[in-house]
Residue frames as qw, qx, qy, qz and C-alpha x, y, z in Angstrom:
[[0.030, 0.575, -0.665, 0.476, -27.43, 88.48, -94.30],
 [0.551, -0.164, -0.816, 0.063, -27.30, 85.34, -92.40],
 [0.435, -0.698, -0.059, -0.566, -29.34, 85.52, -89.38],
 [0.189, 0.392, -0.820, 0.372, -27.38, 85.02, -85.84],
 [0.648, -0.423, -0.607, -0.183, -28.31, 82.37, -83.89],
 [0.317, -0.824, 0.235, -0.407, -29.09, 83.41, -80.05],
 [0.350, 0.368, -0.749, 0.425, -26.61, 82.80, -77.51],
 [0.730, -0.634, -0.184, -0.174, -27.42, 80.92, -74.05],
 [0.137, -0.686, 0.557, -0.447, -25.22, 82.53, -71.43],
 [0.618, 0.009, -0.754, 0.223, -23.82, 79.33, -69.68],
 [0.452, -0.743, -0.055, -0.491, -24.98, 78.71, -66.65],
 [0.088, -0.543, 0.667, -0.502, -23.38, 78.03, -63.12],
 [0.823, -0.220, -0.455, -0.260, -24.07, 74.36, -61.77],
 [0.466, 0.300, -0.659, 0.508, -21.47, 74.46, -59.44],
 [0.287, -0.214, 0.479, -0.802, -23.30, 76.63, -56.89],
 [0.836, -0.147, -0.140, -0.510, -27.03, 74.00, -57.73],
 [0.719, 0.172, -0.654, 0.162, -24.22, 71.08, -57.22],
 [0.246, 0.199, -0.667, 0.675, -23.10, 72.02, -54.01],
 [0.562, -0.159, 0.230, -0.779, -26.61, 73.12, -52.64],
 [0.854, -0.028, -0.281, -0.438, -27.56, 69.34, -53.36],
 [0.588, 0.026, -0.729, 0.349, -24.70, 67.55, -51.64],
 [0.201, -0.377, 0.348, -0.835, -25.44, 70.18, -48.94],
 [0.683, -0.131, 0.095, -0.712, -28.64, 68.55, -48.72],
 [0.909, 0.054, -0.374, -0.174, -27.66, 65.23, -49.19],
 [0.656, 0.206, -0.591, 0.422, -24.32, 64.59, -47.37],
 [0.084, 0.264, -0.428, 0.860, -24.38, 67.34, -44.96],
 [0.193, -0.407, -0.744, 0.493, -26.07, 67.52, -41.48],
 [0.218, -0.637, -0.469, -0.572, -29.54, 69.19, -41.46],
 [0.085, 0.133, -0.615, 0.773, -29.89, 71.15, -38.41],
 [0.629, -0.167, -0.006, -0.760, -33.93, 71.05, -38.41],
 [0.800, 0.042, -0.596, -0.056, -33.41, 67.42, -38.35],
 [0.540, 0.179, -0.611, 0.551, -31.84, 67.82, -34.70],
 [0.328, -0.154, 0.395, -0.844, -34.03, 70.07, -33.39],
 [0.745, -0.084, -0.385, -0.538, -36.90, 67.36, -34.32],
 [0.779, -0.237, -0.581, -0.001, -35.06, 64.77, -32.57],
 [0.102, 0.380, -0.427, 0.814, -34.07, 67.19, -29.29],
 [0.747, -0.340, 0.075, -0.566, -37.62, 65.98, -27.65],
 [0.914, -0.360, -0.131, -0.131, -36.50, 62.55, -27.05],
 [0.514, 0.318, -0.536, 0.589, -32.82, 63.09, -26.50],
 [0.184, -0.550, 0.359, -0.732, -34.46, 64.98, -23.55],
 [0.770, -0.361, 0.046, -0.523, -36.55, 62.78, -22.53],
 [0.803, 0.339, -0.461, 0.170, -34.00, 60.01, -22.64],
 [0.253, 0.277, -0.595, 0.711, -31.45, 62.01, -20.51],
 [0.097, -0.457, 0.537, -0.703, -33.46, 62.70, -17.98],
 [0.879, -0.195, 0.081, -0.428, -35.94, 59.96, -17.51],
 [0.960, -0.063, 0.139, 0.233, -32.77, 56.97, -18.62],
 [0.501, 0.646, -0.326, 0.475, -29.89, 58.31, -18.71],
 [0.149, -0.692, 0.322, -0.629, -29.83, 60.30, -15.43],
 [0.762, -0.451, 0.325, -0.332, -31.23, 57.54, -13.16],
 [0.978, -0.021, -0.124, 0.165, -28.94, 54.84, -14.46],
 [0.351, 0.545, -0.440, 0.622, -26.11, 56.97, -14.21],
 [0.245, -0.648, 0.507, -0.512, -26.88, 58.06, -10.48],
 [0.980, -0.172, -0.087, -0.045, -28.22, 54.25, -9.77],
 [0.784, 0.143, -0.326, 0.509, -24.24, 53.33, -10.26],
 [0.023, -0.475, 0.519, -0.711, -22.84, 56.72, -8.43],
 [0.514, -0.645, 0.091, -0.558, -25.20, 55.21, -5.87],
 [0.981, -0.056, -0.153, -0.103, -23.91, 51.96, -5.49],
 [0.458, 0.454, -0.389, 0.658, -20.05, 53.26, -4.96],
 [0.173, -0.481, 0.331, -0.793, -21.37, 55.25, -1.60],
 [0.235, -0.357, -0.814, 0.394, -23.28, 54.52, 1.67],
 [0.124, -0.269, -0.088, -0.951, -25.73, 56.79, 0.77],
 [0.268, -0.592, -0.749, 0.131, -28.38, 57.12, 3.58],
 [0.049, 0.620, 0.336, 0.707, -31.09, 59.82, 3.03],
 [0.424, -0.859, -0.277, -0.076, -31.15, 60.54, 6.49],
 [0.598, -0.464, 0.212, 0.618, -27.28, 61.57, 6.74],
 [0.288, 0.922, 0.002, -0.259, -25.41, 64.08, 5.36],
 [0.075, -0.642, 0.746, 0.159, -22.02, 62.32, 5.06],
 [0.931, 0.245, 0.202, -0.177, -22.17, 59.59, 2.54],
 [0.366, -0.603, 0.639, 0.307, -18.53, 58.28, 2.30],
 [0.638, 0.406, -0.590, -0.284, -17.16, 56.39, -0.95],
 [0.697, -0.181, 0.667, -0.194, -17.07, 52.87, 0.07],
 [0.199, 0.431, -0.732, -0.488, -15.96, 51.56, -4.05],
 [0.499, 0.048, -0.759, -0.416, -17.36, 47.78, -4.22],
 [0.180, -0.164, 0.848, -0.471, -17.97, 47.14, -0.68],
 [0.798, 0.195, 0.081, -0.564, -22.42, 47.08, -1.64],
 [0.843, 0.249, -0.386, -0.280, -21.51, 44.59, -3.97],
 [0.404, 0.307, -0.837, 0.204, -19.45, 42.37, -2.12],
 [0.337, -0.013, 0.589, -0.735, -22.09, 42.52, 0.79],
 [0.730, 0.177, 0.084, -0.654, -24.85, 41.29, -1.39],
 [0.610, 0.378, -0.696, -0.028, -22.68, 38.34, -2.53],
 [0.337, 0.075, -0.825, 0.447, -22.95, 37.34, 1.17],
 [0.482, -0.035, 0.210, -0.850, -26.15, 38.51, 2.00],
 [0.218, 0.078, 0.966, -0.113, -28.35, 35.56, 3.09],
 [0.191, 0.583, 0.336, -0.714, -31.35, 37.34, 2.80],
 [0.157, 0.583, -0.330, -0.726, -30.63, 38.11, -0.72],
 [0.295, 0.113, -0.916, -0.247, -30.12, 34.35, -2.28],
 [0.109, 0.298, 0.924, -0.212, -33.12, 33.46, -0.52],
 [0.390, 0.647, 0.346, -0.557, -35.14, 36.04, -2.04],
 [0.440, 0.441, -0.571, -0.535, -33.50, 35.29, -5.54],
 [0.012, 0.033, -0.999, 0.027, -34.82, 31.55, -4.63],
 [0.255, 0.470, 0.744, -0.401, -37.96, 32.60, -3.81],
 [0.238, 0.603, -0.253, -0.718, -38.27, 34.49, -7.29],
 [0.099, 0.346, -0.901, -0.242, -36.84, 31.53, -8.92],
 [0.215, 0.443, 0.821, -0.289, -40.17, 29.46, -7.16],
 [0.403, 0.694, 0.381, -0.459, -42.53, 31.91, -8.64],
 [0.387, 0.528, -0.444, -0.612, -41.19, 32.31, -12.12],
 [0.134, 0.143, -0.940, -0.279, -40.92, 28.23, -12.34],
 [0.252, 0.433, 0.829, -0.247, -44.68, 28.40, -11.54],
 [0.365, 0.642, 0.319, -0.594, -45.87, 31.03, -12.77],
 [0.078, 0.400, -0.590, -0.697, -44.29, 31.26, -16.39],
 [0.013, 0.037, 0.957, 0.287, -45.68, 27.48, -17.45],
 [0.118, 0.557, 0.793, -0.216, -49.22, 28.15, -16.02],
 [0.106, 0.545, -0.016, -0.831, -49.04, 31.36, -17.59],
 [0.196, 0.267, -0.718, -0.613, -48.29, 30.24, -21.10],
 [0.126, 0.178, 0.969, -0.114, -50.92, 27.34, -20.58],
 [0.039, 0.417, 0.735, -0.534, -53.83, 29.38, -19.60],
 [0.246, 0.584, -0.080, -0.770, -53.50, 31.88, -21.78],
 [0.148, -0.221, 0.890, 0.370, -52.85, 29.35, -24.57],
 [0.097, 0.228, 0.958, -0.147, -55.68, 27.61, -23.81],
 [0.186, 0.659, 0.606, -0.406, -58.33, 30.07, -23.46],
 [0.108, 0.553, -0.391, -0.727, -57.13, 32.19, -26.71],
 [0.054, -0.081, 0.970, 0.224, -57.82, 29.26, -28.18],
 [0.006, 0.411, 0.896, -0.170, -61.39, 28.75, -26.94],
 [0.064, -0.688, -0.128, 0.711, -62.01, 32.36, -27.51],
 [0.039, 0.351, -0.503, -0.789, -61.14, 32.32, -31.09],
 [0.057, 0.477, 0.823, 0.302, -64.22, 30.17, -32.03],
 [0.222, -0.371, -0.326, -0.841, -66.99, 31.43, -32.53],
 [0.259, -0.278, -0.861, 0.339, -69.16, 31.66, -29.45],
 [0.098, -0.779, -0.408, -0.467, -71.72, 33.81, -28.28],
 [0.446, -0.892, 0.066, -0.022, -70.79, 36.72, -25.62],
 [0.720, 0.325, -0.087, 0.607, -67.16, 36.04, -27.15],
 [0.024, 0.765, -0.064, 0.641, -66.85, 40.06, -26.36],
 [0.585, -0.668, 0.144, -0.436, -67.97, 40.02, -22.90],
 [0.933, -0.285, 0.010, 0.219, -65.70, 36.76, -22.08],
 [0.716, 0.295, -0.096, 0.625, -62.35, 38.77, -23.76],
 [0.018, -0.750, 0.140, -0.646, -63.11, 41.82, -21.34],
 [0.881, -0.438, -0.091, -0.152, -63.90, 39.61, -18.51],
 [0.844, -0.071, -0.060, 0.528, -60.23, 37.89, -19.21],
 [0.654, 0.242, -0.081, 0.713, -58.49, 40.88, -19.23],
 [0.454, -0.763, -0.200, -0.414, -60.37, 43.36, -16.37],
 [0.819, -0.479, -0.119, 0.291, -58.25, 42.04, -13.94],
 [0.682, -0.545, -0.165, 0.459, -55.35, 43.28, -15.60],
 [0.136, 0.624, -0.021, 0.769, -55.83, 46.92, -15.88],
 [0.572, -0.682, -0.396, -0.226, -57.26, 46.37, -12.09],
 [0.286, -0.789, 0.419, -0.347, -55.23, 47.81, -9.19],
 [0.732, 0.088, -0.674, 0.040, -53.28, 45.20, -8.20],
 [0.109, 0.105, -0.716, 0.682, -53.24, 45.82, -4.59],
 [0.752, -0.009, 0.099, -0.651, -57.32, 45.45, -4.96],
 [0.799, 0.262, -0.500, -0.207, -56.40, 42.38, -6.63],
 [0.386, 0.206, -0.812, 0.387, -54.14, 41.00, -3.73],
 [0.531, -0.110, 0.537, -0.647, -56.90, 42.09, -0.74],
 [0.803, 0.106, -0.354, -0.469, -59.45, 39.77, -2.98],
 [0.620, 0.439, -0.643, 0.097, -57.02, 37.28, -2.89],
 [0.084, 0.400, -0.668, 0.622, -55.93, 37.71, 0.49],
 [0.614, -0.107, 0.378, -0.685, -59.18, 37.39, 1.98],
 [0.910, 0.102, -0.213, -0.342, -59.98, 34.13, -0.67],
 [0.593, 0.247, -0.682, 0.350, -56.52, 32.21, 1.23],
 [0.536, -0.497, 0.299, -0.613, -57.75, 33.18, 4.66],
 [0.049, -0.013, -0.979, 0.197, -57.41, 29.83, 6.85],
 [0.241, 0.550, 0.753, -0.268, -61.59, 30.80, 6.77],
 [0.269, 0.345, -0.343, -0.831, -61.62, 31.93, 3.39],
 [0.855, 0.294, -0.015, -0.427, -63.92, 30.45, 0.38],
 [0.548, 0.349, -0.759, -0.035, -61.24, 27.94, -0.76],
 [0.033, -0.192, 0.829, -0.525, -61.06, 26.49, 2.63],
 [0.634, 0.184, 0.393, -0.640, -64.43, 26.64, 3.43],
 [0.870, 0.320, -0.249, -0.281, -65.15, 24.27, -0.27],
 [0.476, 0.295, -0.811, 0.172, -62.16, 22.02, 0.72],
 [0.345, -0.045, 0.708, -0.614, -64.13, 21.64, 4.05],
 [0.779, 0.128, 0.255, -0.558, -67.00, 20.36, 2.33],
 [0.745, 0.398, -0.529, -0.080, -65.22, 18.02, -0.08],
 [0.886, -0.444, -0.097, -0.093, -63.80, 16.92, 3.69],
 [0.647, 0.290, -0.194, 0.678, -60.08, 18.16, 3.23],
 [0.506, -0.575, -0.299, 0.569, -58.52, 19.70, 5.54],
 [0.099, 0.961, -0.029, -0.258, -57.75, 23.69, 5.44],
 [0.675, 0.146, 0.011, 0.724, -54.48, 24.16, 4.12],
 [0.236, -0.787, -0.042, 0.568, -52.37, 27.43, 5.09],
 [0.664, 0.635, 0.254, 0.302, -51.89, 29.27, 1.33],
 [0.069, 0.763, -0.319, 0.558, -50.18, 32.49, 2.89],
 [0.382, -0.789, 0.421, -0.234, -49.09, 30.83, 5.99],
 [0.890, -0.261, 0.312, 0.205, -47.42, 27.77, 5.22],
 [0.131, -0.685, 0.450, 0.558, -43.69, 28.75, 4.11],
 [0.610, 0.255, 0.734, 0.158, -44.36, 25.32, 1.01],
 [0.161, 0.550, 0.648, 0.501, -46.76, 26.75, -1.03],
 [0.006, -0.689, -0.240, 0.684, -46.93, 30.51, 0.17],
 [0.107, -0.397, 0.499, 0.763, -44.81, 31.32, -3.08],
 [0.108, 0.012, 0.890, 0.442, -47.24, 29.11, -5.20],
 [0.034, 0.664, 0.696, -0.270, -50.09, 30.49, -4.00],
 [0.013, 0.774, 0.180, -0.607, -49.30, 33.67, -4.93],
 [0.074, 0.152, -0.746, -0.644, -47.75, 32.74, -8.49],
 [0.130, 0.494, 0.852, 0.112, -51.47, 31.35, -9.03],
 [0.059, 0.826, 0.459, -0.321, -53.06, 34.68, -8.41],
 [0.246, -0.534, 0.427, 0.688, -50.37, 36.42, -10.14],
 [0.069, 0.364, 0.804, 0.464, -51.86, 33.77, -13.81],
 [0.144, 0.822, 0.547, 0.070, -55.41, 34.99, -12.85],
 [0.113, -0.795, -0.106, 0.586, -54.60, 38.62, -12.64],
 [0.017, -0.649, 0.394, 0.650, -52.34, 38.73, -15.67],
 [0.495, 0.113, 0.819, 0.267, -53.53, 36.10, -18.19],
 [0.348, 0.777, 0.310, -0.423, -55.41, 38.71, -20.01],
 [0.077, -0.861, 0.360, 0.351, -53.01, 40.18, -21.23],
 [0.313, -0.178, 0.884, 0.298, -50.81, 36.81, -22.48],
 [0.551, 0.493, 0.664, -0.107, -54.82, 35.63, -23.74],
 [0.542, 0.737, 0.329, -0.232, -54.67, 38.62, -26.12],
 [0.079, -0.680, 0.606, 0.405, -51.26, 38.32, -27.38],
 [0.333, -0.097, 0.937, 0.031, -52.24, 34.92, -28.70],
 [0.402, 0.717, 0.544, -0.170, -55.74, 35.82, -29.85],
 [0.355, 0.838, -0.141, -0.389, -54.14, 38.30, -32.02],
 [0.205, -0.447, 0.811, 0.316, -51.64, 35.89, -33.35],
 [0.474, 0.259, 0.821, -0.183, -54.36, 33.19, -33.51],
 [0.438, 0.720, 0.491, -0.219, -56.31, 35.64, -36.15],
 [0.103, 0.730, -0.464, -0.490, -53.41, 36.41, -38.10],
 [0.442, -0.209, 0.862, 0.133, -53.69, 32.83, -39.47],
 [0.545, 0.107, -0.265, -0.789, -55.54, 32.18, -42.39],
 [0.694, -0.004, 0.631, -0.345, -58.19, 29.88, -42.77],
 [0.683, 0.547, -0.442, -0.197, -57.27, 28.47, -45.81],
 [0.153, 0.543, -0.757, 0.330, -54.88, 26.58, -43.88],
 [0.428, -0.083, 0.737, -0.516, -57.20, 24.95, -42.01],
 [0.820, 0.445, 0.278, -0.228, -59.58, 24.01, -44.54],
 [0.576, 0.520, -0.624, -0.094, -56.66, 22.43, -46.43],
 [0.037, -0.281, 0.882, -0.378, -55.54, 20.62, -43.60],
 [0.556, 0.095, 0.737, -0.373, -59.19, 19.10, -42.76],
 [0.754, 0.496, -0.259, -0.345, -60.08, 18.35, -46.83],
 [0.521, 0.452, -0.724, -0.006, -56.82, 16.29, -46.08],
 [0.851, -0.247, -0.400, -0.233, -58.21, 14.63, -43.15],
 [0.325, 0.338, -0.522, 0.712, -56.35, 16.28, -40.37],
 [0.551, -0.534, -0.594, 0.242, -57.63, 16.09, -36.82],
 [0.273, -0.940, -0.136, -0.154, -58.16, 18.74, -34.33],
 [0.574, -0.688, 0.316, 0.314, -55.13, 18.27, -32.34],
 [0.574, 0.012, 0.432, 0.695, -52.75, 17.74, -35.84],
 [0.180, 0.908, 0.244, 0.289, -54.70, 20.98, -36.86],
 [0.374, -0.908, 0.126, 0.143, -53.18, 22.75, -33.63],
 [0.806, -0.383, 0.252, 0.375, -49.79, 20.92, -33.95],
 [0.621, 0.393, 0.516, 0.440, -49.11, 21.65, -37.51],
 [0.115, 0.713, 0.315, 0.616, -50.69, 24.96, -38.16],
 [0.218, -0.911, -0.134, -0.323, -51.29, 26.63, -35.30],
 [0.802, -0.370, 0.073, 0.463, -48.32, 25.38, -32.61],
 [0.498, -0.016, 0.326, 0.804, -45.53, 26.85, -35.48],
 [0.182, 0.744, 0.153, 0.624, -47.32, 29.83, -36.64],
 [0.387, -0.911, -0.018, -0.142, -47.60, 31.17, -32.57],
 [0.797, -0.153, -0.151, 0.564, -43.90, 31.28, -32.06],
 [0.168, 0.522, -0.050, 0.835, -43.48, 34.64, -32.56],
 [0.448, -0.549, -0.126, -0.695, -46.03, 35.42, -30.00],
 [0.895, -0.341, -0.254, 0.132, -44.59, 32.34, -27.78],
 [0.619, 0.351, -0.246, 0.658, -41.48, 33.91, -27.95],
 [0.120, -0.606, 0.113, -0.778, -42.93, 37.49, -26.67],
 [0.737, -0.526, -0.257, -0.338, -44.98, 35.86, -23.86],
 [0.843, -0.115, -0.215, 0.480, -42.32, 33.64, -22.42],
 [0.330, 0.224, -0.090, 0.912, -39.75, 37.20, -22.30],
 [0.323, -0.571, -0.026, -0.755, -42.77, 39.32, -20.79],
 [0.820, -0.518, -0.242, -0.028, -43.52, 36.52, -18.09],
 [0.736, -0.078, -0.297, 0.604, -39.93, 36.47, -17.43],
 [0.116, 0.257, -0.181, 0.942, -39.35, 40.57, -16.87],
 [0.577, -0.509, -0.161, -0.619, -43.02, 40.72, -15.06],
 [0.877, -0.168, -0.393, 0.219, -41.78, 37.86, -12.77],
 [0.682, 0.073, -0.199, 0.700, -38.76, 39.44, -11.65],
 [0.035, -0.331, 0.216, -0.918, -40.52, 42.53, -10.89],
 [0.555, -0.440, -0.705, 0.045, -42.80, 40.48, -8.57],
 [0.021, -0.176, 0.486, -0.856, -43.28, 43.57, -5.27],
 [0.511, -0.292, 0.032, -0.808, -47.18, 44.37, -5.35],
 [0.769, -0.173, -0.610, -0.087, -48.50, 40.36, -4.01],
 [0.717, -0.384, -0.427, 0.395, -46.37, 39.34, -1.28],
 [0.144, -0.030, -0.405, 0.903, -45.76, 43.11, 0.25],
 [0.610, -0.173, -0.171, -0.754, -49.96, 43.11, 0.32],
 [0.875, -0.154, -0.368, -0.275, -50.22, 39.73, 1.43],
 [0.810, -0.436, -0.295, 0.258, -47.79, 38.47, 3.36],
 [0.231, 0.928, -0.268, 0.120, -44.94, 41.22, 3.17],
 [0.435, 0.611, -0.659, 0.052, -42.55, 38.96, 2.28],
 [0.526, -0.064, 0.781, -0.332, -43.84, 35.71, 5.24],
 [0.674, -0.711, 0.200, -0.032, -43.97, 33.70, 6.44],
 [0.683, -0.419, 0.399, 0.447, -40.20, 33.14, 7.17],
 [0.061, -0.587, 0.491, 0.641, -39.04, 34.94, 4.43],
 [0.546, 0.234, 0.804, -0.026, -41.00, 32.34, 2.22],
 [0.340, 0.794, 0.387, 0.322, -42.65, 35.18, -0.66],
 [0.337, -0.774, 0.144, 0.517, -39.79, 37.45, -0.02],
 [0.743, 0.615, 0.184, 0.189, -39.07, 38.78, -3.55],
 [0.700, -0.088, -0.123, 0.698, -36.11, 40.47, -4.86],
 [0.040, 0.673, 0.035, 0.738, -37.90, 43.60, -6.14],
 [0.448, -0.781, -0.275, -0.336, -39.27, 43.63, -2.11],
 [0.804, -0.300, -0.149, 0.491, -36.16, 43.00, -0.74],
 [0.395, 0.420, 0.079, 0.813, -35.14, 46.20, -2.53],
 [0.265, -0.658, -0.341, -0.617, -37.67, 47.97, -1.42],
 [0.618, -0.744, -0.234, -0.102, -37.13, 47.34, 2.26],
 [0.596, -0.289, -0.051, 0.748, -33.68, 48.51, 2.26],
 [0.130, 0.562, 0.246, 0.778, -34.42, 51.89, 0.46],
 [0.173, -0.546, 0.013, -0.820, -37.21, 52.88, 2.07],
 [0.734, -0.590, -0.300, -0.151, -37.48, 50.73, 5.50],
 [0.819, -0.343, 0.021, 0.459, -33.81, 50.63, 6.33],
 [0.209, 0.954, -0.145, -0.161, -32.96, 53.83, 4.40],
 [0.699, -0.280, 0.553, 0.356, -29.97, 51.81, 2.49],
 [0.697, 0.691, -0.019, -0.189, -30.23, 53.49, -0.89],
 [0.327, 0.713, -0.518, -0.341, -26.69, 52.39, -1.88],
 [0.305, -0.063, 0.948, -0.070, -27.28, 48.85, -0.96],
 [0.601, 0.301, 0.734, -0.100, -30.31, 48.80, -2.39],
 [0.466, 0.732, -0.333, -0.369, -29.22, 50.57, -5.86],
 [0.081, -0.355, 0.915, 0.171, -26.81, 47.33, -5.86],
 [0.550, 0.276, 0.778, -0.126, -29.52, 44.76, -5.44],
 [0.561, 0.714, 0.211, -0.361, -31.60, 46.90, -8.51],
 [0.161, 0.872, -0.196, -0.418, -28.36, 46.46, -10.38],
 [0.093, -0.166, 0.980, 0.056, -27.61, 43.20, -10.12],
 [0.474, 0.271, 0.733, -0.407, -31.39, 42.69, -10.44],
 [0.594, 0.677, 0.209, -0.380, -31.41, 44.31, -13.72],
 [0.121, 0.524, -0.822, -0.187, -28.01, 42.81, -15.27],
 [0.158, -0.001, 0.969, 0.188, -29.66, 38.86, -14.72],
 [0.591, 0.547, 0.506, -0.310, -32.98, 39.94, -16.42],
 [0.421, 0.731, -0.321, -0.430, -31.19, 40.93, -19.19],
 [0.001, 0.475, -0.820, -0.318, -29.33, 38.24, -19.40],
 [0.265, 0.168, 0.949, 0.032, -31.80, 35.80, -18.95],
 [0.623, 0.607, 0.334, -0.363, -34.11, 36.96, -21.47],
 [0.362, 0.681, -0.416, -0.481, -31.43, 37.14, -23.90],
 [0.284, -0.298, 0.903, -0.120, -30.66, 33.71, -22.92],
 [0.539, 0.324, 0.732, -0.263, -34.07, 32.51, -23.22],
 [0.657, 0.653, 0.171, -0.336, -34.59, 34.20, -26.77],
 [0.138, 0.665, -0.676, -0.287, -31.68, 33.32, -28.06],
 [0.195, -0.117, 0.967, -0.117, -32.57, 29.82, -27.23],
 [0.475, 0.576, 0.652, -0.132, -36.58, 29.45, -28.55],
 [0.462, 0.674, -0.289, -0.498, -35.06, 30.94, -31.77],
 [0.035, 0.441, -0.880, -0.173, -32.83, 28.57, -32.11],
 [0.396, 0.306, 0.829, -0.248, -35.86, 25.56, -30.94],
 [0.548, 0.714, 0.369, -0.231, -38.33, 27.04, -33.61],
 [0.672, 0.296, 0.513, 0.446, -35.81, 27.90, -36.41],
 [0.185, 0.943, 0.278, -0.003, -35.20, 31.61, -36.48]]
């Protein structure tokens, strides 16, 4: 008698089919609960305050009243006529058109000089960049005390047979004085954005370039210049959003003298908030203050892509 061959009971893919789209198409709830930390943190650290920032700007909200009336665009149409205001976005404008170039320079420079080989290399890249983890309101007394009309600058321009000059009291060069101290404080920072670029190069590159009988300065131009764009790119966009939040200098030094001269906008905020108790005037300024950094960084990177080819 032929022998029967066994049977295999059919099985059910439908139910293994569906359990896999489950998993593929469909929405994983463990996956939501993972990202539920930063949704919180989101709302309530950026969400919440940009939301009330605008509700504040609609009102006359002053924290020392209880009746804070809508009042729709009026803030903003006030700050559009606010002297006060365009002279402290002028006096911004002064310190970013100093401080940016000497920024990029300095750091440039000394990343540069840094990347050789030198001895106490270490001890010169903590040196450059001590300042700025350093309190900056330590960093402005220093300061304050080295612009004195009988500070140490003075005092060496006295022996060279120059006259004093007023760094924090003459309205000229208040702003430039303080965009100088502003480079030393923060050039660290720029020095090692560059130094890490700098050592992302190989050196193959170089020792092709000098077998072909390239100079130092067509080394830089060539090889190094076009590889640090990325890293020119970043610098330039950090100077510009570090600028603009210019407060901790000139409300330590001069707070915002002479004649309105180192009157920034972030301090201008600041002294309606909490000197004049103007929080919905001075939610406007912060809102308009943070609508032309955006633009002008998008401005500016949109432009040194285009210049370098990106």
């Amino acid at each position: 008698m032929a022998r029967a061959e066994p049977v295999e009971l059919p099985r059910r893919p439908e139910r293994a089919s569906r359990g896999v789209r489950r998993r593929r198409g469909g929405s994983n709830p463990v996956g939501y609960l993972f990202t539920l930390p930063y949704v919180l943190f989101f709302a309530i650290f950026t969400a919440y305050p940009l939301g009330f920032a605008f509700y504040l700007t609609v009102h006359d909200w002053n924290i020392v009243r209880a009746v804070r009336p809508f009042v729709g665009l009026r803030n903003y149409e006030r700050l559009l006529a606010d002297e006060l205001f365009w002279r402290a976005l002028l006096n911004t404008g002064i310190f970013l058109a100093v401080h940016i170039p000497l920024q990029i320079a300095v750091a440039l420079l000394l990343s540069v000089i840094l990347n050789q080989r030198l001895r106490a290399r270490g001890f010169f890249r903590v040196a450059f960049f001590l300042p700025f983890v350093t309190s900056g309101a330590i960093i402005s007394l220093v300061w304050l005390r080295l612009y004195a009309d009988d500070g140490l600058l003075n005092a060496y321009l006295g022996l060279l047979g120059l006259g004093p000059v007023g760094w924090l009291s003459d309205p000229s060069v208040a702003m430039s004085s303080i965009a100088v101290m502003a480079t030393w404080k923060n050039v660290g920072y720029y020095l090692m954005i560059f130094l890490a670029a700098l050592q992302a190069i190989p050196d193959q590159l170089y020792e092709e370039a000098t077998l072909n009988g390239a100079s130092a300065w067509q080394r830089f131009r060539h090889i190094t210049f076009p590889l640090l764009n990325p890293a020119f790119i970043l610098v330039v966009i950090l100077s510009t959003i570090g600028g603009f939040s210019l407060f901790v200098e000139p409300f330590v030094m001069t707070g915002g003298g002479p004649l309105d001269a180192t009157l920034s906008l972030v301090l201008y905020l600041y002294q309606q908030a909490f000197q004049f108790l103007r929080m919905g005037y001075a939610a406007a300024i912060g809102v308009v203050l943070a609508l032309m950094i955006f633009l002008v960084t998008v401005l500016q990177r949109r432009y040194l892509e285009r210049e370098v080819g990106y």
